[in-house]
N, C-alpha and C positions, 0 to 999 in steps of 0.2 A: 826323947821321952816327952818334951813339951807337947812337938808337932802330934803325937798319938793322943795325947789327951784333950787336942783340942780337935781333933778327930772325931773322937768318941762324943766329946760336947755338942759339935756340930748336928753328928748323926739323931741323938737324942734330942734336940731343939726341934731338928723338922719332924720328929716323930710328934711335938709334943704342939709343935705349931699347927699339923693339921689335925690334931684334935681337937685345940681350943678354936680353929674356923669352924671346924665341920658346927662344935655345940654350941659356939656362938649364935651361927647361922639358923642352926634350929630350935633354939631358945629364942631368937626376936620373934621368931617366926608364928611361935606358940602364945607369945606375949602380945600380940597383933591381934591375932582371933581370939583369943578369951579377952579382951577391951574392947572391938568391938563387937564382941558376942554377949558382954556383958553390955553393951552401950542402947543395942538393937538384936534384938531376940530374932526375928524373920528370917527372909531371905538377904539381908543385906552379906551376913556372912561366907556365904556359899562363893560368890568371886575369890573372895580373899582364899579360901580355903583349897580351891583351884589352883592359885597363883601358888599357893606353900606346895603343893605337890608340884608344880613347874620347878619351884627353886631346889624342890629336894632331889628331886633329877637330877637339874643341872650339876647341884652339890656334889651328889655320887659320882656322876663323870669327872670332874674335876678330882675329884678325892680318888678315885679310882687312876687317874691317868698320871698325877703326880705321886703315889703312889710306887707309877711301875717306872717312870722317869728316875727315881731316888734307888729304887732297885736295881734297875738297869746301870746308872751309875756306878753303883757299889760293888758288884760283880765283874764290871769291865777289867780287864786287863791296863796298869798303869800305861800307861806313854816312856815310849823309847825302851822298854823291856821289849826287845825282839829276842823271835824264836829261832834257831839257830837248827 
């Protein structure tokens, strides 16, 4: 009974862990351009704003690929349960 519930904890953690990455990540990220959009009005922003669309990319593939890794996981067939 323990080992299921700490099962269940686990699976819930990484559900809850890549969500506090994903909006951490897009929360600095927001937090960056409006400081310096508030700092420097022009063009200075527009790099930066560049670069938050590179990260949110990258984010999504990550988020995406961990994801189907936890998936895939979780549907395997345990080890040493052979099919007869």
């Amino acid at each position: 009974f323990a080992v299921g519930l700490i099962e269940i904890v686990s699976e819930i953690a990484k559900v809850i862990s890549l969500s506090f990455r994903l909006f951490g990540n897009i929360f600095a990220g927001e937090i960056l351009i409006s400081v310096i959009s508030a700092l420097v009005v022009a063009i200075v922003p527009t790099p930066f704003m560049l670069l938050e669309l590179l990260v949110g990319l990258i984010q999504a593939a990550v988020f995406a690929m961990l994801t189907l890794v936890y998936l895939t996981v979780a549907v395997q067939a345990p080890h040493g349960g052979e099919e007869h």
